[in-house]
N, C-alpha and C positions, 0 to 999 in steps of 0.2 A: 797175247800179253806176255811180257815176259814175265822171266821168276828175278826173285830181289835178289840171289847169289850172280845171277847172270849181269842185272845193272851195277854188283858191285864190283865186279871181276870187270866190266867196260872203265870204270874209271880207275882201275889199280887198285883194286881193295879186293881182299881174298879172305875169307872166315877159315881159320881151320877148321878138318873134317873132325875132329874131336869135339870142336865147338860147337861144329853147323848144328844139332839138333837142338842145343840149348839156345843159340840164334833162335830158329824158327821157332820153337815155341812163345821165347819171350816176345817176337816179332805179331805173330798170332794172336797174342793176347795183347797189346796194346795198341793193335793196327787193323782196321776193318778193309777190304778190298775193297773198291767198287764195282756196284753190279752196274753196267752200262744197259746191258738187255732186261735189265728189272725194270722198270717206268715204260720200255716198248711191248713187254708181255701183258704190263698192267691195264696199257691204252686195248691192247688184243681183245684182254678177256670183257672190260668195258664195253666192246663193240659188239662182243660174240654174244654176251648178256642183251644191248638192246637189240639185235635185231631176231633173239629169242621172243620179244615181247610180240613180235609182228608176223611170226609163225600162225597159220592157221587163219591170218586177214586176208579176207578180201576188197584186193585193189580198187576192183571198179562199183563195189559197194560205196567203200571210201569215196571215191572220186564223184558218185552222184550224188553224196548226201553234202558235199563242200559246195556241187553247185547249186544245189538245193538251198543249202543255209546261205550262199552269197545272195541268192536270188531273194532271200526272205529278207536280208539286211539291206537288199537294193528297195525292196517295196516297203520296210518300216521307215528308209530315209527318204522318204519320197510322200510316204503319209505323216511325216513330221516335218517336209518341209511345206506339206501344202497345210497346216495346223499354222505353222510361222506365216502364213503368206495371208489367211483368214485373222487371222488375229491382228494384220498389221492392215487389212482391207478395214476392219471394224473401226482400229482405230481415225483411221484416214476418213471415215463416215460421219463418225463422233464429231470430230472435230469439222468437220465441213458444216455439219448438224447445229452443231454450240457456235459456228462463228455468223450463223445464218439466224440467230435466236432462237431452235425452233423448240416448242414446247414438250412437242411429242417424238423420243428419238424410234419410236416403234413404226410406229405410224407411218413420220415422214418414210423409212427405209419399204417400208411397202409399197410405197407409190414409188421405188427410184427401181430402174432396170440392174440392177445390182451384176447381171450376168457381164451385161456390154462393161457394166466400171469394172471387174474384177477382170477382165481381158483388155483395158485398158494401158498403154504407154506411161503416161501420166496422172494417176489416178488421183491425187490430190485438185490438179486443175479440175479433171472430169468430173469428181465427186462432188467440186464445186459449183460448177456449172449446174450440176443434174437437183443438186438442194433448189440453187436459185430459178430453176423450173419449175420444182415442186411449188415453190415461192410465190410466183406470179397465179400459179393456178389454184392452190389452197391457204392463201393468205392464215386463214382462220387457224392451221399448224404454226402461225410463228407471231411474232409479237415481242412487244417488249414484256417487263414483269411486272407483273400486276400492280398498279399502285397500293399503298397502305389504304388501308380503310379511316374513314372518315370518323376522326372522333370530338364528341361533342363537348363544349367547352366553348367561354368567350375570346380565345383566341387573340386578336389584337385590339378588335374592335367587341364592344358587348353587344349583346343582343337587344335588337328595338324593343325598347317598352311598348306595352298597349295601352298606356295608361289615359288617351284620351281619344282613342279609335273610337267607332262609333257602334263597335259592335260590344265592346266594353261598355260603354254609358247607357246601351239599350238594358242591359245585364241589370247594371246595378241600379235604373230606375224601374226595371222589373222588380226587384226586390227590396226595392223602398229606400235607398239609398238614393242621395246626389249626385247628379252624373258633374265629371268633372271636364 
């Protein structure tokens, strides 16, 4: 790097030597250098601190415990995706169950091979198919909904009088009354 007398002496400017000290101080005090190698010493000591932190590790500790933890993150995605796959087999059952009528959705799933539909291609056809088996062979699982119960009351038509049955006139000439 040069000095600031040397760059002014390149363009024709010269300080006198009675001056130059009062130059350089006022130059000093209102002018900062830059440090070039300060941010590459900065990055140095940066790197010399972390790989302080990794003194005294061991590598192939390290290295079994990442395939360790890969290996555990490979069997928790794998027991949650077969959770997603039970959960979407149940729905696919439900609904095969509900569009067949059936009354009992426990039941009917007991009598279906649940193993062969859950390794099934198309499980919604399968699943239907294996209800409407169920279907032909335990009818008594499915039906429609129960009708309302019967309540009493004259309805449209009223209810028949007894009023000249003969089991009424036997009655009331029993009791001394006019049979009508």
């Amino acid at each position: 790097m040069k000095h600031i007398h040397d760059i002014l002496s390149g363009y024709g400017l010269a300080v006198p030597e009675d001056r130059r000290a009062d130059f350089d101080k006022e130059v000093g005090e209102n002018y900062e250098t830059i440090d070039v190698t300060g941010p590459l010493r900065q990055q140095l000591k940066t790197a010399t601190d972390g790989l302080k932190a990794f003194e005294g590790v061991d590598v192939n500790a390290l290295n079994g415990r990442i395939t360790q933890l890969t290996q555990d993150l490979a069997a928790q995605a794998a027991a949650h995706q077969q959770q997603l796959d039970d959960m979407d087999f149940d729905r696919v059952m439900e609904d095969a169950i509900r569009a067949a009528k059936g009354k009992n959705v426990k039941a009917i799933r007991a009598l279906v091979d649940e193993a062969t539909l859950k390794a099934s291609k198309n499980r919604a056809k399968d699943a239907q198919a294996a209800v409407e088996a169920v279907k032909q062979t335990e009818a008594y699982l499915f039906g429609a909904e129960t009708p309302p119960p019967y309540a009493p009351g004259p309805g449209i038509n009223p209810p028949p009088t007894m009023k000249n049955s003969p089991e009424v006139n036997a009655f009331r000439m029993a009791a001394g009354l006019k049979a009508e």
